[in-house]
N, C-alpha and C positions, 0 to 999 in steps of 0.2 A: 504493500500500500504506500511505498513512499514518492513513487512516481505521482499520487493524488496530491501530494502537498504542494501549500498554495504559498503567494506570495503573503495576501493577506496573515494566514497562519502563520508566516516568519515575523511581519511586523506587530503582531501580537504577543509572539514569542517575546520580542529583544523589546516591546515596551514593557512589557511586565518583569523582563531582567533589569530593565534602568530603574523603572519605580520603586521594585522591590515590592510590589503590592499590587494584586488583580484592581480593586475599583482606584486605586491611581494610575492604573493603564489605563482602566476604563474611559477615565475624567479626560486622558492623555488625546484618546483616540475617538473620542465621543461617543462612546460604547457601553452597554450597561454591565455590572459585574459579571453579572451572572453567562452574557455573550463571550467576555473574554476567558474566563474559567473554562469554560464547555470547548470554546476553542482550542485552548491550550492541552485539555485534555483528549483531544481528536488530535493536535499533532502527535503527541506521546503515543497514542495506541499507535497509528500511523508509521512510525520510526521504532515502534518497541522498547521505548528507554523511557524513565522519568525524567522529568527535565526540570522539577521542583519538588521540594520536601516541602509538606504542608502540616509540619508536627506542632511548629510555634505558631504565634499570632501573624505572622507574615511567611509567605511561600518566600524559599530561596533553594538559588542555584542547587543542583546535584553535582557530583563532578562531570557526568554528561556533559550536562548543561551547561556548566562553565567550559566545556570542550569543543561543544555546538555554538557557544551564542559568535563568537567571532565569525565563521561559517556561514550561520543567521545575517550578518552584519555586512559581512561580503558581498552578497548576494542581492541583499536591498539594496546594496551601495552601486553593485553592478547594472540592475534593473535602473535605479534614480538618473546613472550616468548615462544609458542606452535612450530613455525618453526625453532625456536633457538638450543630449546630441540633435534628437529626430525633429524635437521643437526646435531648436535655434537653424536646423536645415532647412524647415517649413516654413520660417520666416522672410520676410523677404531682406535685401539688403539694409546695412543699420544707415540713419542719416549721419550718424559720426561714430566713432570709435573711439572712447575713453578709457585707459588703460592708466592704475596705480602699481608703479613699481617700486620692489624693495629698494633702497638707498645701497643695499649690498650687492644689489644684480651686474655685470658687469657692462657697460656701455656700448664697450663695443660689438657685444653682441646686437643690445637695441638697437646703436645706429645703422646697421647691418638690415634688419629685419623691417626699422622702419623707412630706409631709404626702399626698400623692395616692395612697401605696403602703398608710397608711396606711387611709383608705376605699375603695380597692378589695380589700385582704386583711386584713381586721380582725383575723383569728385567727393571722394568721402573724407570730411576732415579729421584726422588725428590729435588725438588731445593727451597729454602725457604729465601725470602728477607722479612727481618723486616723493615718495613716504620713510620713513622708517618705522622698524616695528608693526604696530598696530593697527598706523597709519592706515597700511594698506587695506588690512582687513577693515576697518572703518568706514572706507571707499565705498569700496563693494556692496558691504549691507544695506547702509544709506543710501544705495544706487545712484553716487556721483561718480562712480565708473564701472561700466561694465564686466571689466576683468582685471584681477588685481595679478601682480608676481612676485610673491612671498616666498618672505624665508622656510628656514626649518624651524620652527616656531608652534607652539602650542598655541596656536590664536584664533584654530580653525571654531568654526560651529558647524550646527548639522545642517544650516541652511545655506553651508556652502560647500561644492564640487570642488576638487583639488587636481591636477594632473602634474606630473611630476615630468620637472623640464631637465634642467641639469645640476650637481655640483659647484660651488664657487669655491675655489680656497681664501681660505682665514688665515694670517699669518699676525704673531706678536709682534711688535715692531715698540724701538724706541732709540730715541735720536742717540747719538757716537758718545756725546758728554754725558750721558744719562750713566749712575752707579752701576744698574745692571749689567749695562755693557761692558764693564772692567769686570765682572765675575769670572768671565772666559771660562764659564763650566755651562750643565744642564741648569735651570735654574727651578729649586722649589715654592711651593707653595708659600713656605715661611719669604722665604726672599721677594714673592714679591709682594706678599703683605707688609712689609714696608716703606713702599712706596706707594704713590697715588698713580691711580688707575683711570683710565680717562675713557668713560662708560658714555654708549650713543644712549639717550634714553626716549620714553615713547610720550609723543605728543598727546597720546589717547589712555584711557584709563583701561583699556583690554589687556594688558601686561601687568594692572597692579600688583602687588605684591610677588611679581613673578623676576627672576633674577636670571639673566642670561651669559653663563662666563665670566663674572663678576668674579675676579678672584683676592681682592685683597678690600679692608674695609676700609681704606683712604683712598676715594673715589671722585671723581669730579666727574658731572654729571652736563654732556651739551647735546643737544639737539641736533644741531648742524653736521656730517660729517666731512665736508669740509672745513668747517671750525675744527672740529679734533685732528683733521690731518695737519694744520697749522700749528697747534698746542704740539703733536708726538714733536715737528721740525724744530719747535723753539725748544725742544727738550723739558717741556711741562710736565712729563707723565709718559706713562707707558700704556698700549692697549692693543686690541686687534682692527687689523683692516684687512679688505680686501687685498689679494696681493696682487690683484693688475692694478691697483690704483698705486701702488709705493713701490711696484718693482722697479720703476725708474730712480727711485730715491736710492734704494737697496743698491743698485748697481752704481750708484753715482757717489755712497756713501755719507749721504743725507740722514738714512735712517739704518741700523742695522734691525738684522730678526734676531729674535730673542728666541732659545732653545728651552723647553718645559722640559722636566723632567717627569721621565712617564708618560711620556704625550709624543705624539707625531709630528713631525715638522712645520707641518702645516696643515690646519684642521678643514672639516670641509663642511660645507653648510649644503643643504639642497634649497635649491630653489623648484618654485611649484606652481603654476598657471592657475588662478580660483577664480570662480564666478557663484554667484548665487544660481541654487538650482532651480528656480521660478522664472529666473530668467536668461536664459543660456544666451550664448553668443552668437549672433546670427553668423552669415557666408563672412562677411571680413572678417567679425572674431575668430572664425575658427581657423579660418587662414593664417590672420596675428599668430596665433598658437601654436598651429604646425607647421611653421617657420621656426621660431623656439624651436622649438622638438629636432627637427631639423641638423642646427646650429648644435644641439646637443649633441646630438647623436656624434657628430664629426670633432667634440672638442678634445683637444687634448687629456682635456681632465676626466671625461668621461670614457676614452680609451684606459687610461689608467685606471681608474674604478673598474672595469670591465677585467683587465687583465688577468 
């Protein structure tokens, strides 16, 4: 009988895994208790497993269950992305293309992808906001851009689509006079909590209390990062950047990279195409996109991840 299971039954399944509770699914999915119980109990028989202990005052996971609900998850996420696509193909051309990208994305891929967007849709204007952090995701929900390009970052929700474009390296960096650079070893933890740390921080409140690589607790905190690539030059502090934006520096001996110990030379962030899923990207969005993907596909750095 498992060939009869439905989608509906999956997203009954994973609301009553989030809520923790049949009539807070119910509430979830505007459904009466007693629907989503009976539900839940027709997948079980269906699959032959329990998929909840129902001993205390709240149903929870079985180890099944906790082994399915990602599975569950998958699958809805697979289905959302499949009619997401079909609506923004059904649509007709968009009258502009707004696009929020991460402040870490690398430019020259954009200017690449947007000189190209440019001769295939001549008449469709391009609008392009640089964010950091939140920024982006902010964009998006609020729907003052249609597609945002985010980091690796926890700042997704579930009414946004994500498609993963490529890696960017992160590299530590800090100017030739800076103490650290006179260590000439790996440097730890303690070491660099000694000095200030020059943290890009989020214009928006989706990162609150959320700390990203932050590793020492004397931190100066700026928005800009152009502004911090200015403070690492004057030797202010130490931090991470992109390393196509300072490998000019690096080679020129402006800025040296700083070596972590226990750590990789240089860290690697993903970057990821998101759009809310109510309203996918029509014929130019999806082109913007898989152009990205593209450019991925061929970069160096994702040859290397691949290797």
């Amino acid at each position: 009988m498992i060939e009869a299971v439905t989608f509906d039954q999956l997203r009954i399944f994973v609301a009553a895994a989030e809520e923790k509770s049949f009539s807070a699914a119910g509430r979830r999915l505007g459904r009466a208790q007693s629907v989503i119980s009976q539900a839940v109990a027709n997948l079980e028989q269906q699959l032959s497993i329990e998929l909840f202990t129902r001993e205390g005052r709240y149903p929870a996971l079985t180890q099944a269950g906790e082994l399915l609900l990602p599975d569950a998850r998958a699958m809805l996420a697979g289905m959302a992305m499949m009619k997401s696509r079909a609506r923004g193909m059904a649509a007709g051309l968009e009258a502009e293309l707004s696009v929020a990208v991460d402040v870490m994305f690398p430019m020259s891929a954009l200017t690449r992808v947007a000189a190209a967007f440019g001769e295939r849709f001549p008449l469709t204007p391009l609008r392009l906001y640089v964010e950091a952090l939140g920024g982006v995701s902010k964009a998006v929900l609020d729907q003052q851009c249609q597609i945002g390009i985010v980091g690796s970052l926890p700042l997704l929700t579930s009414a946004m689509l994500s498609e993963r474009l490529l890696p960017v390296e992160i590299t530590f960096v800090a100017a030739p006079s800076h103490p650290l650079c006179a260590l000439n070893r790996p440097l730890t933890e303690c070491d660099l909590s000694r000095h200030v740390q020059l943290v890009l921080t989020d214009r928006t409140e989706l990162s609150a209390g959320r700390e990203f690589r932050v590793l020492s607790p004397r931190s100066w905190r700026l928005a800009d990062l152009g502004a911090k690539h200015a403070f690492l030059l004057a030797g202010l502090g130490w931090g991470g950047m992109p390393y196509e934006m300072v490998a000019r520096d690096v080679e020129a001996g402006r800025l040296r990279e700083l070596r972590l110990a226990d750590a990789p030379e240089r860290e690697r962030m993903i970057m990821s195409a998101t759009f809310r899923a109510d309203t996918p990207p029509g014929p130019a969005g999806r082109w913007f996109i898989e152009q990205l993907k593209s450019l991925a596909a061929a970069s160096p750095a994702r040859q290397g991840e691949m290797a």
